[in-house]
N, C-alpha and C positions, 0 to 999 in steps of 0.2 A: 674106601678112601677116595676111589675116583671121583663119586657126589657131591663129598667133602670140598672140593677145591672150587667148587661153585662157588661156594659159601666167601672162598680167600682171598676174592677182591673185590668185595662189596659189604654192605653190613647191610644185614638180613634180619627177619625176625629169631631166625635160630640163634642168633649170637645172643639171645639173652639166657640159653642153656648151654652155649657155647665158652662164652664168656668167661664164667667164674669157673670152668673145669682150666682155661689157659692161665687163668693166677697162679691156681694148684700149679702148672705145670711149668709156668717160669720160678714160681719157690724152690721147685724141687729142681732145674736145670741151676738156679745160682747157688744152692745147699751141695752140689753135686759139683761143683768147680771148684766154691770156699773149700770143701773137703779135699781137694786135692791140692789147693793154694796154699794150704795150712801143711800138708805132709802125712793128713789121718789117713787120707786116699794114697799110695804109694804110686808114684812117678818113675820112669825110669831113662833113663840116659843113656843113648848108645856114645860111642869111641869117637863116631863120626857124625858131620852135620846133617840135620834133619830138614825138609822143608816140606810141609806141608800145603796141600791143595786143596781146599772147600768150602764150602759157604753156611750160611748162615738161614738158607731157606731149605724144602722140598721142594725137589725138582731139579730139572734140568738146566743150570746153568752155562756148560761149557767147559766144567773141569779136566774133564779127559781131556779135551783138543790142546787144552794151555798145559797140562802135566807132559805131554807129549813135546811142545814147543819148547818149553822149560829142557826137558833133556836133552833136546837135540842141541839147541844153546851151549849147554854146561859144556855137554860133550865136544862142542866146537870153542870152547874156551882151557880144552885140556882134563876135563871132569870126567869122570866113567860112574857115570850116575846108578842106581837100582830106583825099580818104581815098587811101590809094597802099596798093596789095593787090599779089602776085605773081600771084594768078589761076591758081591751082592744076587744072591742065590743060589751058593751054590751047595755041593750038597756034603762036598769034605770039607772040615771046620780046619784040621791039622796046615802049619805053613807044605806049600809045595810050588813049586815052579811052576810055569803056566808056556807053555810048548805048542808048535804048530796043530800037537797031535792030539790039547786037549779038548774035551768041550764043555758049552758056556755050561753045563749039569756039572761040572765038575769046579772049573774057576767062576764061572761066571761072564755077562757076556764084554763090560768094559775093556776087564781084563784079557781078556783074548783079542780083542780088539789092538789094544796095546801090543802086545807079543806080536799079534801077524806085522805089526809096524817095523817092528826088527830094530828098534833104535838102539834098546839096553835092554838086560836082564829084567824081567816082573815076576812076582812071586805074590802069592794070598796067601790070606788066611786069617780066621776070626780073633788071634789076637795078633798086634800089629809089632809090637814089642818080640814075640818070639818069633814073628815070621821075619822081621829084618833081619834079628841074631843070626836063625838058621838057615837065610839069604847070603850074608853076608861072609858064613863059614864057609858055604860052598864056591861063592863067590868072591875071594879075598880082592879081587884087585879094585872091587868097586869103593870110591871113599864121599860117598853119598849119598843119602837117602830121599828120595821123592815119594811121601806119604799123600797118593791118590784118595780124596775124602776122608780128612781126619781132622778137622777142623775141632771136631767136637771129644777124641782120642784123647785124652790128659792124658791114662796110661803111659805115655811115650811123650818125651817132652823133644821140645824142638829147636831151632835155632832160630827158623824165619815162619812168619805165616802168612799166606795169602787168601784172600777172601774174596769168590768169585761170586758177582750181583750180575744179574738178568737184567741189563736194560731197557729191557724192554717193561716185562712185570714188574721188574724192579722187588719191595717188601710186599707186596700188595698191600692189605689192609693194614697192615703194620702191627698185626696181632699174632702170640704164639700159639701152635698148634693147640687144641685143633683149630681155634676158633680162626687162624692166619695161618699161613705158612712158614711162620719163622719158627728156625730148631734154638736160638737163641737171638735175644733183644736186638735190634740194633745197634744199643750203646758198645754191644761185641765188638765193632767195628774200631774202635776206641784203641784198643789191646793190638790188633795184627799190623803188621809191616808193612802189608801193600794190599788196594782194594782195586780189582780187575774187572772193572764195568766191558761184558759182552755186549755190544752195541750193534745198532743196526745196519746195514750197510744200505737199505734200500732211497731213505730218505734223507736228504744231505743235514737234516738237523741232528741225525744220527752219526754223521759222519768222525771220521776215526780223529779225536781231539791230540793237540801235543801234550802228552801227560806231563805232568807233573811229578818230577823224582820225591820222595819221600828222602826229609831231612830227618835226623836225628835226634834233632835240638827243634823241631817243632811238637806242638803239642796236639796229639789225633784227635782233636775233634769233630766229632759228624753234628752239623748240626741241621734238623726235621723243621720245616715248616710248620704251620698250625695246623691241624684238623687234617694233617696228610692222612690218616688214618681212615677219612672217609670224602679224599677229595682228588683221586683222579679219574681226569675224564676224558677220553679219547677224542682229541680234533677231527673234526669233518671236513669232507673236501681233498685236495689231492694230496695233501702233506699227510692224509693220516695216519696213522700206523696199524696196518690191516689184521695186524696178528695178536692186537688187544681189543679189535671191536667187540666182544664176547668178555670181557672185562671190565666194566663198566660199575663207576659206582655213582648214589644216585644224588647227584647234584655236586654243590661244591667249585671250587678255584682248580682249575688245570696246573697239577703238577707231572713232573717227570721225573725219570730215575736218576738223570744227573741233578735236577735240583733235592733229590733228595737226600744227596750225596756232596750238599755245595759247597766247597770250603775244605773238603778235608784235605791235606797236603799228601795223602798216599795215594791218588787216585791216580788208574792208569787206564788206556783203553783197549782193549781186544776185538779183532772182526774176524768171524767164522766165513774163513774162504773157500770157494772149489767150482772147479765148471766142466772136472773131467769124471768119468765115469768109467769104470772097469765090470767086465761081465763077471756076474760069480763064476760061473764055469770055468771062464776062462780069463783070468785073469790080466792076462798081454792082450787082450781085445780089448778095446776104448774103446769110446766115441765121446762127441760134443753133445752142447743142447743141440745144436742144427739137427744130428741126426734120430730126434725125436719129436719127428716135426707131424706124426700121424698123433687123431685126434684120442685114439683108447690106448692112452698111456695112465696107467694106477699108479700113485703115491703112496707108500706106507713108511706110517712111522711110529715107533712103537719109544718114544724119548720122552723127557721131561717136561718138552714145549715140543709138540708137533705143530704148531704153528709156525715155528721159525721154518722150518725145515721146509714145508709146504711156500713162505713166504721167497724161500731162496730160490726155488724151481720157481716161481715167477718172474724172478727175475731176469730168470736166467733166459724167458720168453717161450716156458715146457708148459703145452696142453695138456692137463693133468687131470683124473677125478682122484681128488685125497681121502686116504683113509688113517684115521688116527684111532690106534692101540694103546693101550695102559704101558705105562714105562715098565722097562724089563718083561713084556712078552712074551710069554714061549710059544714061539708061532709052534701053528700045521699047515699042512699044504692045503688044510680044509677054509683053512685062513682065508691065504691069497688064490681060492680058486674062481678069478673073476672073468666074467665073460665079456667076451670082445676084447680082451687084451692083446693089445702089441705089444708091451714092453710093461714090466715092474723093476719102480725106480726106490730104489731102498738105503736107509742110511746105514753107514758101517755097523753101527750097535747094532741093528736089526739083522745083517746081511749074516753073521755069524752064527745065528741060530736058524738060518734059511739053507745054508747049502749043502744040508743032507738029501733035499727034497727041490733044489731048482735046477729049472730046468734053461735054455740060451735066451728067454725072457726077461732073465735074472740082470738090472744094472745096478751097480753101486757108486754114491756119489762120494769120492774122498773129499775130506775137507779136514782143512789146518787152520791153525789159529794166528792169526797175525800180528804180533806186541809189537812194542817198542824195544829197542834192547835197551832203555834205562830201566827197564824191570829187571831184567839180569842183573844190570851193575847194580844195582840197591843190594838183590838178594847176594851177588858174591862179596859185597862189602860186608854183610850179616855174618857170613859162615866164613870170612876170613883168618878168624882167630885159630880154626882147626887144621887151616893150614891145606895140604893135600895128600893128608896121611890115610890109610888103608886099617880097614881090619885084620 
């Protein structure tokens, strides 16, 4: 699949075997929703409101950081939210809680990720409908549901949906899988509540926009420029954005992921924050970038978009050599056995599958995600009708 992604934002000679297999596969994703639209496909309804978090592409948008923001929100609005994740990799299918004590072989690594956060209750498992249920019984005081990547879940129907795009990548070629990265069309964007463009913080044309509340009485149109499908093209010069230069498609009018998004009345903006750093080891040990100011300090990232990640330690003015891994990981220590290290600087999603085997080398970068709270008030307008009742 890693090869694959070369392919997702550009059009290549492959996309002419590419192509007609991503028909097939958008038939079969709108045959597979109408079935569910219709009631052939059986849907199911919990007690309590639903909110869903996910996108519309592969890869690493930022879900986790805003499903985390999301609850800490609710909970500071009176909510006692649950997060219910599938737990992508992991090796029990059955719903189960997810504890300081599991590991990512067991939930998987987001979800552990989430838990060590301590904000609310999380729980997997391969179906999302029986994992809430059996969430919920154990858990009666929770009267919310936060469906971590389920965008595409019909099983479980919902109240609100939010749909998180990569500002950066944006749709890429604006083709679905395989031939593009999308798990569904664009026009998807049409149907959810609210669309959470992850933005960049490094370049001020990236800079965090005043969103725009999502009206009720507007009508969700996304509308695509022409030929965006085979026309964006990365600026030159200090404005560029360094973490698409390797994205490139060939030729064409410079677009960007907010023009590709321009016009819709649900758009909201998101910036992935953090400047402090905790040692696996030891977790009450910090430091700043200042004090990784020697030149063999290693980057790993094993996420969606290691380039963002990488792009942040520069900002932050960290001498780094980056090493980028296939999302979801299962490091070794044969891994990251790199010479002349002084420090290994790791993202949370990574750091959880490292700390059987690290050693006081080990730094991890927290990072939160930073909305607007007119995304809250949209979504508690949605799920007002259920009131604040419990299971």
């Amino acid at each position: 699949m890693h090869w694959l992604q070369h392919h997702w934002y550009r059009i290549t000679p492959l996309h002419l075997i590419l192509f007609p297999i991503s028909l097939v596969f958008r038939v079969l994703v709108a045959l597979r929703r109408e079935l569910y639209r219709s009631g052939i496909l059986t849907s199911h309804q919990l007690l309590l409101p639903v909110i869903v978090v996910g996108n519309i592409s592969v890869g690493g948008t930022g879900k986790t950081p805003l499903t985390l923001a999301l609850a800490q929100q609710l909970i500071e609005r009176g909510w006692h939210p649950l997060i219910v994740s599938r737990g992508y990799g992991r090796t029990i299918s059955s719903p189960q809680p997810v504890s300081l004590s599991s590991t990512t072989a067991q939930v998987g690594d987001e979800p552990l990720l989430m838990a060590q956060r301590d904000i609310c209750p999380v729980w997997v498992g391969a179906d999302r409908v029986a994992t809430a249920r059996a969430a919920l019984q154990a858990r009666p005081q929770c009267d919310v549901v936060l469906c971590d990547d389920g965008l595409q879940h019909y099983r479980l129907q919902r109240d609100a949906e939010i749909a998180v795009i990569d500002g950066a990548r944006g749709f890429g070629n604006c083709l679905m899988l395989p031939a593009g990265p999308l798990r569904e069309p664009v026009s998807r964007l049409q149907t959810v509540d609210a669309v959470v463009m992850n933005v960049q913080a490094r370049n001020p044309r990236y800079a965090l926009p005043h969103p725009t509340p999502l009206d009720e009485t507007t009508s969700h149109s996304t509308r695509l420029p022409k030929n965006a499908a085979k026309s964006l093209v990365i600026p030159e010069g200090e404005g560029a954005n360094e973490s698409l230069r390797e994205f490139q498609f060939d030729g064409g009018n410079a677009v960007t992921s907010e023009e590709l998004l321009a016009g819709h009345p649900g758009q909201y903006a998101m910036r992935l924050t953090g400047a402090v750093f905790y040692n696996l080891l030891n977790p009450s040990q910090v430091a700043t970038p200042a004090d990784f100011h020697k030149p063999n300090n290693h980057a790993v990232a094993g996420i969606g978009h290691p380039q963002r990640y990488f792009q942040h330690l520069e900002t932050l003015g960290i001498p780094f050599t980056p090493h980028a891994f296939p999302d979801h990981h299962p490091y070794r220590a044969a891994d990251l056995s790199f010479t002349d290290c002084d420090a290994l600087l790791l993202t949370e999603k990574d750091a959880v599958k490292c700390a059987a085997f690290a050693d006081a080398r080990y730094w991890v970068l927290r990072v939160d995600a930073q909305i607007d709270p007119a995304l809250i008030d949209h979504i508690l307008r949605k799920i007002a009708p259920h009131g604040h009742q419990t299971a």
